[in-house]
LUMNU-83370 format. One record per residue: residue in one letter; residue number from 1; x, y, z of N, C-alpha, C in turn. Coordinates in nm, 2 decimals. Each point is the difference from the previous one (the first is absolute). Example, Ala and Ser with C-alpha at 12.3 -4.5 7.8 and 13.67 -1.06 7.14 Angstrom:
BEGIN
+------+-----+--------+--------+--------+--------+--------+--------+--------+--------+--------+
! rest !  nr !    n.u !    n.v !    n.w !   ca.u !   ca.v !   ca.w !    c.u !    c.v !    c.w !
+------+-----+--------+--------+--------+--------+--------+--------+--------+--------+--------+
!    a !   1 !   1.32 !  -0.57 !   0.78 !  -0.09 !   0.12 !   0.00 !   0.09 !   0.12 !   0.00 !
!    s !   2 !  -0.04 !   0.11 !  -0.07 !   0.09 !   0.11 !   0.00 !  -0.08 !   0.11 !   0.08 !
+------+-----+--------+--------+--------+--------+--------+--------+--------+--------+--------+
REM end
This chain:
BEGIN
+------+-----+--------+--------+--------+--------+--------+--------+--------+--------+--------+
! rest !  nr !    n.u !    n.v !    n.w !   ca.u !   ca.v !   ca.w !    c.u !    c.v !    c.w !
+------+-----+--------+--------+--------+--------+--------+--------+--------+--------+--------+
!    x !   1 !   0.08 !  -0.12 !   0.00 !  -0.08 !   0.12 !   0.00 !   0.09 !   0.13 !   0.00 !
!    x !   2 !   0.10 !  -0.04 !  -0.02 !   0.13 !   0.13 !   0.03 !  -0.01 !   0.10 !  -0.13 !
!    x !   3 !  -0.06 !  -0.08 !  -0.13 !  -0.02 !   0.05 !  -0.11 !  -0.11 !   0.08 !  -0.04 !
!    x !   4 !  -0.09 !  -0.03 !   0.08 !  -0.13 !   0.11 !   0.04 !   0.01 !   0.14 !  -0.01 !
!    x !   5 !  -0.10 !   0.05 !  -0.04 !   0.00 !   0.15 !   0.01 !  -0.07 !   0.07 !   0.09 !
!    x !   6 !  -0.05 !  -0.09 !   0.09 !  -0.09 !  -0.02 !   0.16 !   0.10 !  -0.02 !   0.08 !
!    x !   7 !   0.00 !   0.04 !   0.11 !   0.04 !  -0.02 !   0.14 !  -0.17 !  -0.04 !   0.10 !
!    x !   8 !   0.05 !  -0.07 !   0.13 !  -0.08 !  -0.06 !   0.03 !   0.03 !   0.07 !   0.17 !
!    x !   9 !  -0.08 !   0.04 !   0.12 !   0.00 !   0.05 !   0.13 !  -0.06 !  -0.04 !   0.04 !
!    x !  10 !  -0.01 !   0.01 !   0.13 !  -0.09 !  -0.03 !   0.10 !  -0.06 !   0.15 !  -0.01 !
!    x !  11 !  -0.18 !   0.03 !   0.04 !  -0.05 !   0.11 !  -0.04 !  -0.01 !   0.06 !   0.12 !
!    x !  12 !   0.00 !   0.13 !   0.06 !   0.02 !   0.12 !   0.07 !  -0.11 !   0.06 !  -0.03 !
!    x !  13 !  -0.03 !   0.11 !   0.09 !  -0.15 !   0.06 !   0.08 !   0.00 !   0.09 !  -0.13 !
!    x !  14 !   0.14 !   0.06 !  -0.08 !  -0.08 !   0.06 !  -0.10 !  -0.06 !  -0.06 !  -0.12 !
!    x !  15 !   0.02 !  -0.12 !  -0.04 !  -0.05 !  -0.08 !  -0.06 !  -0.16 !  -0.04 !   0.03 !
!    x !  16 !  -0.06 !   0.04 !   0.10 !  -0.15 !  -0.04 !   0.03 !  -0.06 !   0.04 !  -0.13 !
!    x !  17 !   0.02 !   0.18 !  -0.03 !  -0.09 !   0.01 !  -0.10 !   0.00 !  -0.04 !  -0.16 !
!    x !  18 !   0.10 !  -0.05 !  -0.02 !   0.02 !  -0.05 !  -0.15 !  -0.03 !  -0.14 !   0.03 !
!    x !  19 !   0.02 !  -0.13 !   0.10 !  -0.07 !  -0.08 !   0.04 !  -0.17 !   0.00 !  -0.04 !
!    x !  20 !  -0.04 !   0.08 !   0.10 !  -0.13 !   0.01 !   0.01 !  -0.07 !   0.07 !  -0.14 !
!    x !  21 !   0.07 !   0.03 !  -0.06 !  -0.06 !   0.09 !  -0.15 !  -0.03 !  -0.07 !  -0.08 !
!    x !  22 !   0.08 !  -0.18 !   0.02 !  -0.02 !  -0.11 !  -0.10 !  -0.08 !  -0.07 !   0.03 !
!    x !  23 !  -0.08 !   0.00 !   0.15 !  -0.10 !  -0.08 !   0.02 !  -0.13 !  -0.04 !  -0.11 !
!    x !  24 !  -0.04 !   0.12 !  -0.06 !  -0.07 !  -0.03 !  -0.14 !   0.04 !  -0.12 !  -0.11 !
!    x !  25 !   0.12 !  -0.01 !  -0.02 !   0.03 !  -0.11 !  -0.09 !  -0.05 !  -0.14 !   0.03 !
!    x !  26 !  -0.05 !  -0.01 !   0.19 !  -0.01 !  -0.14 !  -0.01 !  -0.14 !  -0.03 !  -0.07 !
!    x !  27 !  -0.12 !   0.09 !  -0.05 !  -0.09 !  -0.03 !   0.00 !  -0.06 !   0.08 !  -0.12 !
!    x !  28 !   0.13 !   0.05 !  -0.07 !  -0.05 !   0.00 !  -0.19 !   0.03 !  -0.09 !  -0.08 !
!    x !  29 !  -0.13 !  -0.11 !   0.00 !  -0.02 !  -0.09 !  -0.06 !  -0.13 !  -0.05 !   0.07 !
!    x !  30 !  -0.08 !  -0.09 !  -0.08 !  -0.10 !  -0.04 !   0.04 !   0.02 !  -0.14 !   0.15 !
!    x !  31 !  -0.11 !   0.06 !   0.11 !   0.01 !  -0.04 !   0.15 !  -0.09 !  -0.13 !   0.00 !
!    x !  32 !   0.01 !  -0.11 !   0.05 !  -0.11 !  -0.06 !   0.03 !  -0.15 !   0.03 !   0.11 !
!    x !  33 !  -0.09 !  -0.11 !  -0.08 !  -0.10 !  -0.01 !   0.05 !  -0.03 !   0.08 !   0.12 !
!    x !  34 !  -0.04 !   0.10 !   0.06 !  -0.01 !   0.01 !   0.13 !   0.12 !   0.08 !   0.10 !
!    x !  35 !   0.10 !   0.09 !  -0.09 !   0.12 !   0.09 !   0.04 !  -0.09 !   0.09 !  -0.06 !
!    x !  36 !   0.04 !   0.11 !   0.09 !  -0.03 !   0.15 !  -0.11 !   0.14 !   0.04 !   0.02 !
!    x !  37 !  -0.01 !   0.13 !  -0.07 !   0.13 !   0.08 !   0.00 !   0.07 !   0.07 !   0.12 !
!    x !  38 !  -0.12 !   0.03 !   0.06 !   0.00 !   0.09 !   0.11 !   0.03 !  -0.09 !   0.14 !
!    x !  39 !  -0.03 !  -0.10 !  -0.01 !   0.01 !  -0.10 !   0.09 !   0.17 !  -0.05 !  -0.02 !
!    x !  40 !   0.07 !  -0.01 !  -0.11 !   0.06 !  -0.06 !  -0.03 !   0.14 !   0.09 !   0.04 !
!    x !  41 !  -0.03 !   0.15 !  -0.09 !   0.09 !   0.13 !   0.03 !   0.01 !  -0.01 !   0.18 !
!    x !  42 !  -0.12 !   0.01 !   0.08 !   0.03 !   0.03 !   0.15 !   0.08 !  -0.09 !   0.06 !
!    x !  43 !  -0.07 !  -0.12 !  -0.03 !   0.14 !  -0.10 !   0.05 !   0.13 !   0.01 !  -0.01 !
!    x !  44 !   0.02 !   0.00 !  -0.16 !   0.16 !  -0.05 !  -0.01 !   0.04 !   0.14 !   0.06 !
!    x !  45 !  -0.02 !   0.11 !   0.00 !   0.02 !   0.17 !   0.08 !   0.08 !  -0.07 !   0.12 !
!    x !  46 !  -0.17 !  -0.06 !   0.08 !   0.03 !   0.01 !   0.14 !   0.15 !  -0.12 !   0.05 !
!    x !  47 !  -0.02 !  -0.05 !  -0.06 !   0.09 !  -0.17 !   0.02 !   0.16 !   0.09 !  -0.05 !
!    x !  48 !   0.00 !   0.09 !  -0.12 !   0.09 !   0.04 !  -0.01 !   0.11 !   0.12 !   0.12 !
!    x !  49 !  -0.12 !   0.07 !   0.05 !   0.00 !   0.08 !   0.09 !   0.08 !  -0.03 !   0.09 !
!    x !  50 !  -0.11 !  -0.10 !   0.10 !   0.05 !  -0.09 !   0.06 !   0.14 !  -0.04 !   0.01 !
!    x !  51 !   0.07 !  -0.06 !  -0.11 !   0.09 !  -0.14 !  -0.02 !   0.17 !   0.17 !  -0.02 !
!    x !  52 !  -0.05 !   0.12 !  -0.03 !   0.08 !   0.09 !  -0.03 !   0.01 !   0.10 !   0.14 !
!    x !  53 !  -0.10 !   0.01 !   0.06 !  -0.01 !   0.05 !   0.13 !   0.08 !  -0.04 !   0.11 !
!    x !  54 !  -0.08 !  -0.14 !   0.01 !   0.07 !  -0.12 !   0.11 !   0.09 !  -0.09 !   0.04 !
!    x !  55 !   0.05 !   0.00 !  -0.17 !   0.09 !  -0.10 !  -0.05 !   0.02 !  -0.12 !   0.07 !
!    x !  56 !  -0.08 !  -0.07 !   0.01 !  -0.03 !  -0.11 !   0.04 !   0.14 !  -0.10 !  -0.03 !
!    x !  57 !   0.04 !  -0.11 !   0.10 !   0.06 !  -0.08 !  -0.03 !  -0.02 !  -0.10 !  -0.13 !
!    x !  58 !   0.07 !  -0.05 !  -0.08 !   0.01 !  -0.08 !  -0.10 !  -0.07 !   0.10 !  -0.09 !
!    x !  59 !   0.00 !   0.09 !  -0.01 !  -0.04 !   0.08 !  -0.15 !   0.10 !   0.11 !  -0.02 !
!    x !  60 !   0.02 !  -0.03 !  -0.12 !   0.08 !   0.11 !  -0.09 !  -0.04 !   0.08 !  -0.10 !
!    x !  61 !   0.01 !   0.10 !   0.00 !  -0.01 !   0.08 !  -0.16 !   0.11 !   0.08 !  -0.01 !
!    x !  62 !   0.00 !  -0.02 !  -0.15 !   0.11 !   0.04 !  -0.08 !  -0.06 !   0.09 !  -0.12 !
!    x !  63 !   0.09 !   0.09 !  -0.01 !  -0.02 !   0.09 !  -0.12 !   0.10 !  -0.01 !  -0.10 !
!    x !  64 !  -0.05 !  -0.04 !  -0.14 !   0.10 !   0.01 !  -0.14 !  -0.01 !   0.16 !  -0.02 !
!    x !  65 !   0.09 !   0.04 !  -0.05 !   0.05 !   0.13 !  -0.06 !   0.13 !  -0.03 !  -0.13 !
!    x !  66 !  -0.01 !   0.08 !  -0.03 !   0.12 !   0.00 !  -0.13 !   0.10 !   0.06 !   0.05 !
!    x !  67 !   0.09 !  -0.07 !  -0.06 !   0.17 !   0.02 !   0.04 !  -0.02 !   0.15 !  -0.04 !
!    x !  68 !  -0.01 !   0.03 !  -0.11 !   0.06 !   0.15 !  -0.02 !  -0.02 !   0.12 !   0.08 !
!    x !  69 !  -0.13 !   0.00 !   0.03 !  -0.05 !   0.12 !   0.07 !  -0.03 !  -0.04 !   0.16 !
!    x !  70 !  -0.07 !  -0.11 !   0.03 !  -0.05 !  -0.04 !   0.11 !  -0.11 !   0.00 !  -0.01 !
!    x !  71 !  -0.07 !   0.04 !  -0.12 !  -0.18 !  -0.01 !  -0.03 !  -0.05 !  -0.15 !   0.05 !
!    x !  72 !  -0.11 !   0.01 !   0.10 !  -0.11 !  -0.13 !   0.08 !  -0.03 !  -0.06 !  -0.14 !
!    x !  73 !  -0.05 !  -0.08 !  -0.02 !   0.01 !  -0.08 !  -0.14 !  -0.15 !  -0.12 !   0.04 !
!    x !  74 !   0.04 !  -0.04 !   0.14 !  -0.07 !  -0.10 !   0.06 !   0.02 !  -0.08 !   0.13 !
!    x !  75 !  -0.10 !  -0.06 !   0.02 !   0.03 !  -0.05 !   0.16 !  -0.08 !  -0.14 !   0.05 !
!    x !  76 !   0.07 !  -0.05 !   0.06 !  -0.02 !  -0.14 !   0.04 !  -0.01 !  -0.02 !   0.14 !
!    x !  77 !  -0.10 !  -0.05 !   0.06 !   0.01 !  -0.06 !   0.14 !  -0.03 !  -0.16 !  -0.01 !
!    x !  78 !   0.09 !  -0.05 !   0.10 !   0.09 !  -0.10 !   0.01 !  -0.05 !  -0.05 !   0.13 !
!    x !  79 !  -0.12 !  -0.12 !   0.03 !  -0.03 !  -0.01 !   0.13 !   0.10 !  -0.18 !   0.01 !
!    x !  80 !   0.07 !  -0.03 !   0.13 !   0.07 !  -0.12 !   0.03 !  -0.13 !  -0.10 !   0.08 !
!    x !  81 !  -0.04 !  -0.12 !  -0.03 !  -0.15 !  -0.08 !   0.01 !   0.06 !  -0.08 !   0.03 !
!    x !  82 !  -0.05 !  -0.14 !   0.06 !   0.00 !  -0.11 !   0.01 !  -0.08 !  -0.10 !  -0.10 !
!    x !  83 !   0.03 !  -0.10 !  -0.08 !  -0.05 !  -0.05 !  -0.06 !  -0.12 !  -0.12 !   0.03 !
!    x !  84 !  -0.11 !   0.06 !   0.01 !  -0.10 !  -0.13 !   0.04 !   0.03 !  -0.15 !   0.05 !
!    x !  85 !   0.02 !  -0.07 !  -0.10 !   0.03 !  -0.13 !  -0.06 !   0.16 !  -0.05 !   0.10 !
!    x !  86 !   0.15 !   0.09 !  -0.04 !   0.10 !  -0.02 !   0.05 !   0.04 !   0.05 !   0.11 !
!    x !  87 !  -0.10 !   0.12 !   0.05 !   0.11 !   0.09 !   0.07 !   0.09 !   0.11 !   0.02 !
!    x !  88 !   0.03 !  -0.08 !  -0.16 !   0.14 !   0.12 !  -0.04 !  -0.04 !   0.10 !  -0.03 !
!    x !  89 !   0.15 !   0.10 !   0.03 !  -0.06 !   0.18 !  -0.05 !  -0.03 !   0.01 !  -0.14 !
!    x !  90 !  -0.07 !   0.10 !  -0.01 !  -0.04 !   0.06 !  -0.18 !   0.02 !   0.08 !   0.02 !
!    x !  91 !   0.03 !   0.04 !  -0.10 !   0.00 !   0.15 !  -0.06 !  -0.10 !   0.06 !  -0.10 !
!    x !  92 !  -0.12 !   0.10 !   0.07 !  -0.15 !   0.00 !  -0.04 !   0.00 !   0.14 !  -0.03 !
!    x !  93 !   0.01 !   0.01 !  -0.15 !  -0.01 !   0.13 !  -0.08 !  -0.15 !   0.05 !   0.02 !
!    x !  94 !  -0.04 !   0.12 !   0.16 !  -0.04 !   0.04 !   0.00 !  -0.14 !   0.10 !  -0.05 !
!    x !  95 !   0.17 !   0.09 !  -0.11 !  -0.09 !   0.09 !  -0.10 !   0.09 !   0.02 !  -0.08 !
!    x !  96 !   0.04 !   0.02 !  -0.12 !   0.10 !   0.04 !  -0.08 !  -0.08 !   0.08 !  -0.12 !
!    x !  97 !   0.03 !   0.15 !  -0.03 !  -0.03 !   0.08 !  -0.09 !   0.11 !   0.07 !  -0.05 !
!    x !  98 !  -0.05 !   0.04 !  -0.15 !   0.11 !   0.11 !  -0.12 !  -0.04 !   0.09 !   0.01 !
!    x !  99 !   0.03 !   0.12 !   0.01 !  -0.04 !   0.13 !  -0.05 !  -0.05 !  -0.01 !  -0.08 !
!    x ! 100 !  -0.13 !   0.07 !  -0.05 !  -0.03 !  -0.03 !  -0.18 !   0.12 !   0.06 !  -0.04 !
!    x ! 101 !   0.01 !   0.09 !  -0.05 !   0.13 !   0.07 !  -0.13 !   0.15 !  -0.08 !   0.03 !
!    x ! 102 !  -0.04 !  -0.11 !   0.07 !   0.13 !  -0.08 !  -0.02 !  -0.07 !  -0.20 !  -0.01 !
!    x ! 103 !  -0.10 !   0.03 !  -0.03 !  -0.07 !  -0.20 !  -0.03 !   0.07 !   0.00 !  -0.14 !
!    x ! 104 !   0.04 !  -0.10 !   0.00 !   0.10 !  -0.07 !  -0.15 !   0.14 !   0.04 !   0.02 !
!    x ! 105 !   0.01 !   0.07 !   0.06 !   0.19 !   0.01 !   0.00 !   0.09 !  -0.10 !   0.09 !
!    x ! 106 !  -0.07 !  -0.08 !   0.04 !   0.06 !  -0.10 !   0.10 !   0.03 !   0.02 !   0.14 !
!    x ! 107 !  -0.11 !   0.09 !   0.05 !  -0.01 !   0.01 !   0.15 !  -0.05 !  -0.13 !   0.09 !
!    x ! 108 !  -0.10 !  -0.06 !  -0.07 !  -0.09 !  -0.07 !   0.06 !   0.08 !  -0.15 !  -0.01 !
!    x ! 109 !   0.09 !  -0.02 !  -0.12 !   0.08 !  -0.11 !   0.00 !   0.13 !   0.01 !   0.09 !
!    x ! 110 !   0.05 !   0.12 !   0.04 !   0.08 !   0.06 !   0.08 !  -0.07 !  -0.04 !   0.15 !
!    x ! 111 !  -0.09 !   0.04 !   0.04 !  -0.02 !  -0.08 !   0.13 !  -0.06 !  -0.10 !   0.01 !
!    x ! 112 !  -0.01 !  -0.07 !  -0.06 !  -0.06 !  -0.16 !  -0.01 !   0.14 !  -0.07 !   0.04 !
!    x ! 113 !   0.13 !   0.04 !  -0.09 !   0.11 !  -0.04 !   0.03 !   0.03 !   0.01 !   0.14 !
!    x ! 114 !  -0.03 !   0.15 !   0.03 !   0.04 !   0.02 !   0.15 !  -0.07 !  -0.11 !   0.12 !
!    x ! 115 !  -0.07 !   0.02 !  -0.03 !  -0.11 !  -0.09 !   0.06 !   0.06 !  -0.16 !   0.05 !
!    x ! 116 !   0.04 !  -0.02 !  -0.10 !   0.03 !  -0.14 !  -0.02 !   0.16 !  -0.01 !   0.08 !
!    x ! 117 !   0.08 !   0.05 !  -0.03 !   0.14 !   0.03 !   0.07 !  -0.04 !   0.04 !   0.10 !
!    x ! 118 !  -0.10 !   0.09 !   0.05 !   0.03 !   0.01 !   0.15 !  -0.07 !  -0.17 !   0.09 !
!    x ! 119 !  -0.08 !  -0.06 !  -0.08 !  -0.04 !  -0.10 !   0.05 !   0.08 !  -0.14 !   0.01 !
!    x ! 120 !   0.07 !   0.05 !  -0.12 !   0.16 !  -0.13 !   0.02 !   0.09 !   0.04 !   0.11 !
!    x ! 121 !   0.04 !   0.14 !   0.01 !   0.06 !   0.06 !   0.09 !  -0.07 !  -0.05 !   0.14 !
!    x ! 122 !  -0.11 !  -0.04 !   0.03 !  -0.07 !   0.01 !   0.15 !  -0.04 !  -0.17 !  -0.01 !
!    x ! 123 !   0.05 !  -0.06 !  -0.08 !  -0.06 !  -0.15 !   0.04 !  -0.11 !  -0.05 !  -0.02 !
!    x ! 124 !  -0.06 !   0.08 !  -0.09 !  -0.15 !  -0.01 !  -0.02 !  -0.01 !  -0.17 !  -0.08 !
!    x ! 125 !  -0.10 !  -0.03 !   0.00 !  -0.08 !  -0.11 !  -0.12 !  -0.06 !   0.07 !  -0.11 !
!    x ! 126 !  -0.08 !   0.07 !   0.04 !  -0.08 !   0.06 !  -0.14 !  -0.01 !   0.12 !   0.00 !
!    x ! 127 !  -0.03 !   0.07 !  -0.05 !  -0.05 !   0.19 !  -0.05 !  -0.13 !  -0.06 !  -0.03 !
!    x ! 128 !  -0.12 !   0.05 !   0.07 !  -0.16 !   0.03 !  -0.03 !  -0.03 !   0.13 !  -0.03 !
!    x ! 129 !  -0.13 !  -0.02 !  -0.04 !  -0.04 !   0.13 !  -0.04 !  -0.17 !  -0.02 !  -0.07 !
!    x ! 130 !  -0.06 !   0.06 !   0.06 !  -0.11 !   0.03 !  -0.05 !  -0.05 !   0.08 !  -0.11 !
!    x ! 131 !  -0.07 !  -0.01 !  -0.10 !  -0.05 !   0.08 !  -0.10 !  -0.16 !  -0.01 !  -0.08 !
!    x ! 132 !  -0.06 !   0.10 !   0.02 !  -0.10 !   0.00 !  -0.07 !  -0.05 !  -0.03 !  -0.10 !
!    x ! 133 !  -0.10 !  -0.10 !  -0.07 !   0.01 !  -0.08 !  -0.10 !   0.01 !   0.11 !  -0.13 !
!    x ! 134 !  -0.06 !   0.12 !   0.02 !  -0.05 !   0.12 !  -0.14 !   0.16 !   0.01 !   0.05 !
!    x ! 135 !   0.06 !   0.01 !   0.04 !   0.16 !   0.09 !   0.04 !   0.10 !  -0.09 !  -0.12 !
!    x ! 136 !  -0.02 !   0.02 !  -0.15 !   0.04 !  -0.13 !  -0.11 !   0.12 !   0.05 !  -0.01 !
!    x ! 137 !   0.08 !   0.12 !  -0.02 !   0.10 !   0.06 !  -0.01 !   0.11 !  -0.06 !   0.11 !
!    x ! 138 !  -0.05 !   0.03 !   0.15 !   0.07 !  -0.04 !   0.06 !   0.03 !  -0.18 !  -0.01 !
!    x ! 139 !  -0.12 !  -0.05 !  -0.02 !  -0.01 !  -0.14 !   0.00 !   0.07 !  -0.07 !  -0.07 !
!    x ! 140 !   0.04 !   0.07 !  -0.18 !   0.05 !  -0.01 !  -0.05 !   0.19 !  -0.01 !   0.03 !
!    x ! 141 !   0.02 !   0.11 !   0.07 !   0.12 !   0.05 !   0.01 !   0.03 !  -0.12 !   0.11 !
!    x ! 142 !  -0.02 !  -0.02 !   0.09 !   0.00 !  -0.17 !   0.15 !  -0.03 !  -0.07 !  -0.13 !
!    x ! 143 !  -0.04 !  -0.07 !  -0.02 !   0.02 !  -0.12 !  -0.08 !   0.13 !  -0.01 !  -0.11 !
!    x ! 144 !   0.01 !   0.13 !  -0.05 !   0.14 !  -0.01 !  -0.10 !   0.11 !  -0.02 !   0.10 !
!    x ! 145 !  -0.01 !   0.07 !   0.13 !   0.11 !   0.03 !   0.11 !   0.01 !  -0.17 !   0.03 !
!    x ! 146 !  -0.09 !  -0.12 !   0.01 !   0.02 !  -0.12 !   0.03 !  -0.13 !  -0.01 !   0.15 !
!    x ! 147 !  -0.09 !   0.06 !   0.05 !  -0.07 !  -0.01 !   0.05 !  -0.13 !  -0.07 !  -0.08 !
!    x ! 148 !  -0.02 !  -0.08 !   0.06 !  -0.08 !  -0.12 !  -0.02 !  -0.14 !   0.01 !   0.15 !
!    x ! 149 !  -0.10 !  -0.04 !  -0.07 !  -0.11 !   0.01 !   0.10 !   0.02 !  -0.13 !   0.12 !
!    x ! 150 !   0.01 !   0.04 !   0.12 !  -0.01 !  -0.07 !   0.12 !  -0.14 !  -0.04 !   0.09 !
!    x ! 151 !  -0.07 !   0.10 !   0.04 !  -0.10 !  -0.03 !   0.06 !  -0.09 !   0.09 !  -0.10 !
!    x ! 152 !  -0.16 !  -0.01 !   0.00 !  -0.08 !   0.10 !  -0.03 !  -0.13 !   0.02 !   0.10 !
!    x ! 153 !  -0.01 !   0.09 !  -0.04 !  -0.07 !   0.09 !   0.12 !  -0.12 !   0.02 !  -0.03 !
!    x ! 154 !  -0.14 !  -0.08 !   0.05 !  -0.07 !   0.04 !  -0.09 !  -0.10 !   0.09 !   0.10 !
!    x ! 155 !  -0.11 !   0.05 !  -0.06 !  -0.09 !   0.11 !   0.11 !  -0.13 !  -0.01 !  -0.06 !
!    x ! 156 !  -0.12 !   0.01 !   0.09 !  -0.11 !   0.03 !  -0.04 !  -0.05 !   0.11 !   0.05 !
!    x ! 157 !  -0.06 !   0.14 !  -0.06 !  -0.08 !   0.08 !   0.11 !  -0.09 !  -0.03 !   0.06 !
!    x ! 158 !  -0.02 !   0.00 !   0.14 !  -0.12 !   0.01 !   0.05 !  -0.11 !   0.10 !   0.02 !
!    x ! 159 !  -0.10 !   0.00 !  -0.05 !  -0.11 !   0.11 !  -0.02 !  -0.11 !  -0.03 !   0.03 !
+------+-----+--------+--------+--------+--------+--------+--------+--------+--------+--------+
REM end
């Protein structure tokens, strides 16, 4: 990753607001059955809030920026799990978002890598990660990255 034009950090209090500015991306694209948008935006807000406020043990966020300038680019939180089944630690890709004016330039393949090295680095078994079925772009991008479906999650609304 030395060859990158990203650098990769742990994120700082001034980072909240370019963090929190990308919260929108997790939910342009079509939501399932029984999410609305509004429901969807307050959550990932507050959990982000939260997880940047409190800093909770076993979670990390990191912000990509570009070598050149230092421009935020994008950001990854990094939660350390135990694996159902084994036990063993994972490494559970939280939330990971691109800036728009930087989707295609290789930010999003830039932290998937990171992702993964930091979870070889920590002893992990697997990298998880959650994603919304309409979320095809991303879904796309984990599956070319080698992410293969593990559990599914299924939901019904209750009304």
């Amino acid at each position: 990753m030395s060859d990158s034009p990203f650098l990769i950090r742990l994120a700082e209090s001034d980072d909240d607001e370019f963090i929190l500015d990308l919260v929108p991306r997790f939910i342009s694209f079509p939501l399932p059955n029984g999410r609305t948008r509004t429901d969807c935006l307050k959550g990932i807000e507050a959990d982000l809030v939260h997880h940047l406020d409190d800093q909770p043990s076993n979670s990390y966020i990191f912000v990509a920026e570009k070598n050149e300038d230092g421009e935020a680019v994008g950001f990854l939180q990094l939660q350390k799990t135990k694996d159902f089944f084994t036990h063993r630690d994972n490494c559970h890709i939280a939330n990971i978002a691109v800036a728009e004016k930087y989707e295609g330039v290789g930010v999003g393949k830039f932290l998937l890598e990171y992702a993964y090295s930091w979870a070889k680095e920590h002893h992990c078994q697997f990298v998880t990660l959650a994603v919304f079925p309409g979320n095809e772009k991303a879904r796309d991008l984990y599956v070319a990255h080698g992410f293969d479906t593990d559990l599914m999650r299924l939901a019904k609304p209750v009304r």
